[in-house]
C-alpha positions as CSV (number, residue, x, y, z in Angstrom):
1,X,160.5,171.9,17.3
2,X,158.9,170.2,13.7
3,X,157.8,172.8,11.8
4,X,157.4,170.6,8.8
5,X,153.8,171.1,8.4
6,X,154.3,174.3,7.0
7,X,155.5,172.8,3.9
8,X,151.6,171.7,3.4
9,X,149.6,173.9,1.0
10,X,147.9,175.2,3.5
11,X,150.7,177.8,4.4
12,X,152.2,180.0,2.5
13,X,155.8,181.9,2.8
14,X,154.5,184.5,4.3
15,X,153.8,182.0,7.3
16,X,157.5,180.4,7.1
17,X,158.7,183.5,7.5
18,X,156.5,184.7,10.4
19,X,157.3,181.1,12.3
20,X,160.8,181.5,11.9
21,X,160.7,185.0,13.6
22,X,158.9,184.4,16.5
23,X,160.5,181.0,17.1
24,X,164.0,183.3,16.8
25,X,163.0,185.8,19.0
26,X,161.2,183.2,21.7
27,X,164.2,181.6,21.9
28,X,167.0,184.7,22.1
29,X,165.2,187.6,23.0
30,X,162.1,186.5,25.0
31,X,162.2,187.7,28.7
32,X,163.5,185.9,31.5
33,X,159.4,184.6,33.2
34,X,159.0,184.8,36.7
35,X,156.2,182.5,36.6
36,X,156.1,183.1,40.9
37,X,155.2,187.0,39.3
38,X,152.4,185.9,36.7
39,X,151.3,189.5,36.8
40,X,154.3,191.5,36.2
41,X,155.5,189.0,34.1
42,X,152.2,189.0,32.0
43,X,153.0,193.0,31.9
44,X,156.6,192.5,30.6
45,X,155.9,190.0,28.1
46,X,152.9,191.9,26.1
47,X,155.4,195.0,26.4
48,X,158.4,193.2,24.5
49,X,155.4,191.3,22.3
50,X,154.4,194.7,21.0
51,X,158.1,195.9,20.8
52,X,159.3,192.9,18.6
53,X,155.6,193.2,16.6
54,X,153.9,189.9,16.6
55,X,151.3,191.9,18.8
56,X,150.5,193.6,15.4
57,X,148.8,190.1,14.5
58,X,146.0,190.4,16.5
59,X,144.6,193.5,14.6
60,X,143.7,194.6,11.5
61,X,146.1,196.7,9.6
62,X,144.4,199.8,9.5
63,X,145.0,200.2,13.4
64,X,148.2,199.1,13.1
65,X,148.0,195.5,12.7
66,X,150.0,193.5,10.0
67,X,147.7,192.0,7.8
68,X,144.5,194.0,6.5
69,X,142.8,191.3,8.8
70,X,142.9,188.5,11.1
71,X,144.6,185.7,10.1
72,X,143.6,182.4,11.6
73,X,146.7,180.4,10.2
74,X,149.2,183.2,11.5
75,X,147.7,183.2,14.8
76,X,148.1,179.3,15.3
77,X,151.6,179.7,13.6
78,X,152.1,182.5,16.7
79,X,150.7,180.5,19.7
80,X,152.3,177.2,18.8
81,X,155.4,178.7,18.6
82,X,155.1,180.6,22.1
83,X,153.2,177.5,23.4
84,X,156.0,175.7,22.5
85,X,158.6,178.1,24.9
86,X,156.5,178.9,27.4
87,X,152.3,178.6,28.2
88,X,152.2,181.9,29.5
89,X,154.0,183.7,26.5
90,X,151.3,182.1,24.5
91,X,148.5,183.5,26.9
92,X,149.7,187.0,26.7
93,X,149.8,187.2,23.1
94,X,146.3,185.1,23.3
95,X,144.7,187.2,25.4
96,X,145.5,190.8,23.1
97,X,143.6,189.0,20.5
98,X,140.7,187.5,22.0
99,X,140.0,189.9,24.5
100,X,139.7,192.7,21.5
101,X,138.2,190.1,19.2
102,X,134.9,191.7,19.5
103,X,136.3,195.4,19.3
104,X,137.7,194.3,15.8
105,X,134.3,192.6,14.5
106,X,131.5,195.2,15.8
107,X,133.3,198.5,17.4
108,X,132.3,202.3,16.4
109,X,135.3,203.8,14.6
110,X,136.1,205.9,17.2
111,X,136.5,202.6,19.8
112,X,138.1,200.7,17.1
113,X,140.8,203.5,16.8
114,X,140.8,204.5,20.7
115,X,141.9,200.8,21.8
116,X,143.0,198.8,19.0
117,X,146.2,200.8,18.2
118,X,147.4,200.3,22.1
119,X,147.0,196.7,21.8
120,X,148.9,196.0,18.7
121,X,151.7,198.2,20.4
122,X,151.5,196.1,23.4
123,X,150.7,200.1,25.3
124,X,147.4,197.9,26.9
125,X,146.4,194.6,28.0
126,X,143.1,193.2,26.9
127,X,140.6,190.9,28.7
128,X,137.5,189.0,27.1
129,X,134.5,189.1,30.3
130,X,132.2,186.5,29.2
131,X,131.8,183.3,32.2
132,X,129.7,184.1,35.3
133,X,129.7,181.9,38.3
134,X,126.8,180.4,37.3
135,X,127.0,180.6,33.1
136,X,130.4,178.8,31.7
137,X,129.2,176.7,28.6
138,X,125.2,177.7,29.5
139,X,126.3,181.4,28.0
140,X,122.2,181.7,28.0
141,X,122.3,181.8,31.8
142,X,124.1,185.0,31.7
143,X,123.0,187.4,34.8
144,X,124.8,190.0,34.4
145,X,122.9,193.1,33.5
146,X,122.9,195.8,31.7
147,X,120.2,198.6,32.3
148,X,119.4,201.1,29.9
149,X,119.4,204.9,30.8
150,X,119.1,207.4,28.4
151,X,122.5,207.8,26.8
152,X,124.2,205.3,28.9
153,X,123.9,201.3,30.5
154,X,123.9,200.9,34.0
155,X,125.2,197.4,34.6
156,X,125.4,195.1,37.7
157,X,126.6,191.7,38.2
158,X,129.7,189.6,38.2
159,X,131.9,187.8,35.9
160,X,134.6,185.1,36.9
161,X,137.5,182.9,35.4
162,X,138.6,186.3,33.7
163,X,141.8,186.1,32.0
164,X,144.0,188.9,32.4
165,X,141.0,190.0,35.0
166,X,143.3,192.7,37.5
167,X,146.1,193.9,35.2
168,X,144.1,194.6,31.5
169,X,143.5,197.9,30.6
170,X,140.2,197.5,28.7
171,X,137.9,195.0,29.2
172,X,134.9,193.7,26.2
173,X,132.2,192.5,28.5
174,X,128.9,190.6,28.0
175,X,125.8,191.6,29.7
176,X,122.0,190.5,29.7
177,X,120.3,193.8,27.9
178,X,116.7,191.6,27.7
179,X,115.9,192.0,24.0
180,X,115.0,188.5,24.1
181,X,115.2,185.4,25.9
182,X,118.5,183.4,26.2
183,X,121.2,184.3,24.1
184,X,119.2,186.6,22.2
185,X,118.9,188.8,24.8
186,X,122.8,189.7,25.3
187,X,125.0,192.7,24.3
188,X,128.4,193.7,24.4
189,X,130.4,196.5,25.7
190,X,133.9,198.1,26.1
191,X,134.6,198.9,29.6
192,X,137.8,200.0,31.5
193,X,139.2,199.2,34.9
194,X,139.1,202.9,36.2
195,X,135.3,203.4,35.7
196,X,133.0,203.9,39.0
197,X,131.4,200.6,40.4
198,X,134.1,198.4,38.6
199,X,135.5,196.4,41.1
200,X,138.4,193.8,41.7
201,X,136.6,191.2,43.6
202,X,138.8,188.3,44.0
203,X,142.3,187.0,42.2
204,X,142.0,183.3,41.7
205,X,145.0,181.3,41.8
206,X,144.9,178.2,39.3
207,X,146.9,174.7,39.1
208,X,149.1,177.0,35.6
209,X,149.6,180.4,37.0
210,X,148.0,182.8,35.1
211,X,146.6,186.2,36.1
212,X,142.9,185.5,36.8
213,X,140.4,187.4,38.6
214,X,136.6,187.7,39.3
215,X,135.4,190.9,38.7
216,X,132.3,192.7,40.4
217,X,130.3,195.2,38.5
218,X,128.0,197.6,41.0
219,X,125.9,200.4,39.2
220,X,128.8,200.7,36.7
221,X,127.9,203.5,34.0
222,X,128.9,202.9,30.4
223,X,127.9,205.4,27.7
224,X,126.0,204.0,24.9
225,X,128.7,204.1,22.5
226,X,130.7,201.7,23.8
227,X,128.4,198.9,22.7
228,X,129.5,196.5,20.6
229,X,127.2,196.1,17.7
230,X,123.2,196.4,17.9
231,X,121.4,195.6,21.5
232,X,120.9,191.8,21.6
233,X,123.9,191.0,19.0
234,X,126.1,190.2,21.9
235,X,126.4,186.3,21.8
236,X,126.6,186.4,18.0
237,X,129.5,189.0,18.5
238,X,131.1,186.5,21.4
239,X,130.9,183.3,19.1
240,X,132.2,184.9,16.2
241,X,135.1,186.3,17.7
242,X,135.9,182.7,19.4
243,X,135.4,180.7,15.8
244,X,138.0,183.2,15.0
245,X,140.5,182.1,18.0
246,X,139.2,178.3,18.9
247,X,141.7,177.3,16.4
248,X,144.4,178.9,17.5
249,X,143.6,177.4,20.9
250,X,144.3,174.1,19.3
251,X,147.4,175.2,18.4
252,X,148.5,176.0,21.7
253,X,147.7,172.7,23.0
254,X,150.2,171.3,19.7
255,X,153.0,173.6,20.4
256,X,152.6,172.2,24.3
257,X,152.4,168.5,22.7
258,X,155.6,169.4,20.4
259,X,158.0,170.4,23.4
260,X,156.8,167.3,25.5
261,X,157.5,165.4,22.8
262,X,161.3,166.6,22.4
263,X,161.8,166.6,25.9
264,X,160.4,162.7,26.0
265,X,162.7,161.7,23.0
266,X,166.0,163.6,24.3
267,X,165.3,161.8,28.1
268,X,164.6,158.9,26.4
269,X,167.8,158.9,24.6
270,X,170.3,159.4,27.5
271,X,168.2,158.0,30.3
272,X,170.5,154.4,31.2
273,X,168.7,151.4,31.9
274,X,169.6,148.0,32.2
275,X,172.5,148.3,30.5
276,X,170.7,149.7,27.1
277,X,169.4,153.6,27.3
278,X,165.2,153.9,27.6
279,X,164.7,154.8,24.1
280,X,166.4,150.8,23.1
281,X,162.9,149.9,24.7
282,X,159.8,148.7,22.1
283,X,157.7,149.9,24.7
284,X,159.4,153.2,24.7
285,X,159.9,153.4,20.6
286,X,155.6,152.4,20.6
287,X,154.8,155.6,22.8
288,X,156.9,157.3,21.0
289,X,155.2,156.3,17.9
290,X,151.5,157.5,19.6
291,X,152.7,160.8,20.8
292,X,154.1,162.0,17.1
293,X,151.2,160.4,15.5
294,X,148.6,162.3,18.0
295,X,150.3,165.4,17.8
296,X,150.0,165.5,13.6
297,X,146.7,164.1,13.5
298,X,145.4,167.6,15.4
299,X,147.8,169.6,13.7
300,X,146.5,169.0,10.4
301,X,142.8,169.4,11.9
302,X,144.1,172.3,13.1
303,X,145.6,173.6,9.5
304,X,142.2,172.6,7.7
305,X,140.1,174.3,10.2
306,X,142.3,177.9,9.9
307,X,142.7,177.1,6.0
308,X,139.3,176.9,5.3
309,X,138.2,180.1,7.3
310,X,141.4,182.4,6.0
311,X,141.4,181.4,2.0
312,X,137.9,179.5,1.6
313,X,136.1,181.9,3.3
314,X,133.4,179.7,4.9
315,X,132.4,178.7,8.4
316,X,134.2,176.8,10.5
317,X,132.0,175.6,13.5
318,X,132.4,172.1,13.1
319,X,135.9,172.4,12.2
320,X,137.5,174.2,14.7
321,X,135.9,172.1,17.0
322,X,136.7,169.1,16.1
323,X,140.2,170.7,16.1
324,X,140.1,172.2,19.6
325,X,139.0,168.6,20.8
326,X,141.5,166.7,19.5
327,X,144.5,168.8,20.1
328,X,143.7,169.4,23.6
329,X,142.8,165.4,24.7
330,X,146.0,164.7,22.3
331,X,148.0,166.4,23.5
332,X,147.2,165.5,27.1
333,X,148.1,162.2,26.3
334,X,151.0,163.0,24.9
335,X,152.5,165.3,28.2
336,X,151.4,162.4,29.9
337,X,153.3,160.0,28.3
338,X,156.2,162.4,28.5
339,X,155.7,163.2,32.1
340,X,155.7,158.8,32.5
341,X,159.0,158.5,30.6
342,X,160.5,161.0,33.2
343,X,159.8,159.1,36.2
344,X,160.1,160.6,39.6
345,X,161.7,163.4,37.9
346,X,158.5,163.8,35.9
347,X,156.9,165.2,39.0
348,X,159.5,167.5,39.9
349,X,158.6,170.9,39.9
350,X,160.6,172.9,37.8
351,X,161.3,170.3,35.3
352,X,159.1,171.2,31.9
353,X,157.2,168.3,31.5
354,X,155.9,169.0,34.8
355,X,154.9,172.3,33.6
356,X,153.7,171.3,30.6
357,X,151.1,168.7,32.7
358,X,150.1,171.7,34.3
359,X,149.5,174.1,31.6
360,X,147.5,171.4,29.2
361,X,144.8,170.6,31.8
362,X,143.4,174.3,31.5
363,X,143.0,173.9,27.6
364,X,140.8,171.2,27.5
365,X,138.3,173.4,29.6
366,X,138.3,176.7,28.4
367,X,137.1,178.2,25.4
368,X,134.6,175.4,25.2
369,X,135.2,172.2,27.1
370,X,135.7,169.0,25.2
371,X,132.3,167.7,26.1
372,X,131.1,170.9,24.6
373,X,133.2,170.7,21.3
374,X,131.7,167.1,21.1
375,X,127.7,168.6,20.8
376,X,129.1,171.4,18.1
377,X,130.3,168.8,16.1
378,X,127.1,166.5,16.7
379,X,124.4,169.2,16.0
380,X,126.5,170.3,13.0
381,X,126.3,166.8,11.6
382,X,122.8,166.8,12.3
383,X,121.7,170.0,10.9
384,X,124.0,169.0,7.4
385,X,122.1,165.7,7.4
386,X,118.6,167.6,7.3
C-alpha cells in the first residue's frame, strides 16, 4: 500500500506512527472475516478494534479516546488503512464513530460518559438512525416523530438503510419534534435496542454484506434527557457530525482504490500474453497510469479537506464534498479497471477485485450521493460568489 502521502505537510508523525500500527495489526493480528457471518463478524471485529485501541479514535480523550478530540486526518489515516484490508473492518471502525458522532458534539455529561466509554473499548456497537423510507438526501421529509410528554418523548415511525441496525447497542436517532418546518423542526436522541416499542423490523441484505436493518419505532418512550442538544437542533447536530466523517468516507473509497490498484499491477505483471506478460502492453501501462493518477488526485482532496478542519479550524462543506465525490467516482473507475485487467477471473467470487467492485458501489451512495455532493459544492460556490 503507498503511504507516501504522509510525507505531505499535511500529516504529522503522530499520523506515521498511527498508520503504521493499524496497517501492522490489519495485516497480523486482524481476525479471520466470515463475511457469510457479517454480524458476528461485525461483533468480533469492534471487540479486537477496542482491544488493540484504534477504537479510542473515535472519542474524545476525556472518555477514553486518544486525542482530546476528533481528529479528521487520523480517522481517514484509520479507514484507508482498514479499507485497504478489508471493507467491513473499515465499516465497523466507521460505524463507532459516526454513529456516536452526535453523542460527542451535543450529549448531557451523564450520556456522554454512560456510552462513549463502551465505544472506545469496543464493550458496544453504535448505529447512526437518520434515512427513512421515504427521506434519504430529502432529510426535511423526515416522518418520524417524536411526541412530547411531560418528562419524556413518545416517538413513532421508521427508519431504514441502518447500519449496524440489529446488532448496535445504542442507537442516536433523528425524529420530527415540529419546532419548525423542514429541517428546523428535527431533534435528536439516544435510544437503546431493549426499550419498549423498539422493534427489529426487517434485516436487509445488500450487493457488500454488511449488517443492515430497518428499524420500527411504536410508542417508544425516551426520557427527556436523552436528547441531543436543544429541541429543533437535530439536523444541525446530524450535518455536523457527518462534515466531521464525509472525509473519512473518501478515504475509505482511496484505501479500496489503493488495494485494486496493487492487485491490478501484480496480475498485470505475471499474467502471460502473447508471448510478453499484460503489463508489456501500452494499453495496460496507460490504465495503469489513470488509476494512480485518480487515486492521488482524491487523496490529496481528501488530505486538504481533513487538514483544513483539524489545524485551520474552518468549515469544510465544500471541501469534503468535493472530496467524497471524487474519491468515490475515482475510485470506481479504478476497481473497474482492475476488475477488466483480471478477466474472467475478475468476476470470480472470492477473488478481491471482485470484492472490491462490490464494496465501492455502496460509497458513492451513502453519506450523501454524488449527485448530492455535486449541489453542496454548487450552492457553496454560489453563496461565496454573493
Amino acid at each position: 500500500m503507498d503511504r507516501s502521502i504522509l510525507e505531505l505537510p499535511f500529516y504529522g508523525p503522530e499520523h506515521r506512527a498511527l498508520s503504521d500500527a493499524i496497517y501492522d495489526w490489519a495485516a497480523t493480528a486482524m481476525p479471520v472475516i466470515d463475511h457469510h457471518d457479517t454480524d458476528n463478524a461485525c461483533r468480533r471485529l469492534v471487540a479486537e478494534l477496542g482491544k488493540a485501541g484504534f477504537l479510542r479514535y473515535c472519542v474524545p480523550a476525556r472518555f477514553g479516546g486518544a486525542l482530546e478530540e476528533l481528529d479528521s486526518r487520523s480517522l481517514c489515516i484509520a479507514r484507508e488503512t482498514l479499507a485497504y484490508h478489508d471493507g467491513l473492518a473499515d465499516f465497523a471502525f466507521a460505524m463507532q464513530g459516526l454513529g456516536t458522532g452526535a453523542i460527542t458534539l451535543a450529549g448531557n455529561p451523564e450520556l456522554q460518559q454512560h456510552v462513549l466509554p463502551k465505544v472506545a473499548s469496543g464493550e458496544w456497537i453504535a448505529a447512526f438512525a437518520l434515512t427513512e423510507p421515504d427521506a434519504g438526501s430529502d432529510v426535511g421529509a423526515m416522518a418520524c416523530e417524536a411526541r412530547l410528554e411531560g418528562d419524556h418523548y413518545v416517538i413513532n415511525g421508521e427508519k431504514t438503510w441502518i447500519s449496524n441496525g440489529g446488532i448496535a447497542d445504542v442507537y442516536c436517532l433523528f425524529a420530527r419534534t415540529g419546532e419548525a418546518p423542514g429541517t428546523r423542526g428535527i431533534s435528536a436522541f439516544v435510544v437503546y435496542p431493549d426499550m419498549p416499542g423498539f422493534e427489529i423490523a426487517e434485516r436487509l441484505d445488500v450487493i457488500a454484506p454488511h449488517p443492515l436493518a430497518r428499524l420500527r419505532f411504536t410508542d417508544m418512550k425516551v426520557p427527556l434527557a436523552n436528547r441531543l442538544g436543544a429541541p429543533g437542533e437535530g439536523f444541525k447536530v446530524a450535518m455536523r457530525t457527518l462534515d466531521i466523517f464525509r472525509a473519512s468516507v473518501a478515504a475509505a473509497a482511496i484505501g479500496f482504490a489503493r488495494r485494486a490498484l496493487d492487485e491490478g499491477l501484480a496480475h498485470a505483471r505475471t499474467r502471460p500474453m502473447f508471448g510478453h506478460t499484460l503489463a508489456d502492453f501500452q494499453i495496460t501501462q496507460a490504465k495503469l497510469g489513470d488509476m494512480a493518477t485518480d487515486i492521488e488526485a482524491a487523496a490529496l482532496l481528501t488530505a486538504r479537506a481533513a487538514y483544513k478542519r483539524d489545524v485551520q479550524r474552518q468549515p469544510t462543506t465544500r471541501e469534503a464534498a468535493m472530496a467524497k465525490m471524487t474519491a468515490t467516482e475515482n475510485a470506481q473507475r479504478v476497481i473497474d479497471a482492475a476488475v477488466q485487467m483480471h478477466g474472467g477471473q475478475g468476476v470470480r467470487v472470492g477473488v478481491k477485485v471482485e470484492s472490491l467492485y462490490r464494496e465501492i458501489r455502496a460509497l458513492r451512495i451513502y453519506e450523501g450521493a454524488t449527485e448530492v455532493q455535486k449541489l453542496i459544492v454548487a450552492r457553496e460556490l454560489l453563496k461565496n460568489a454573493g
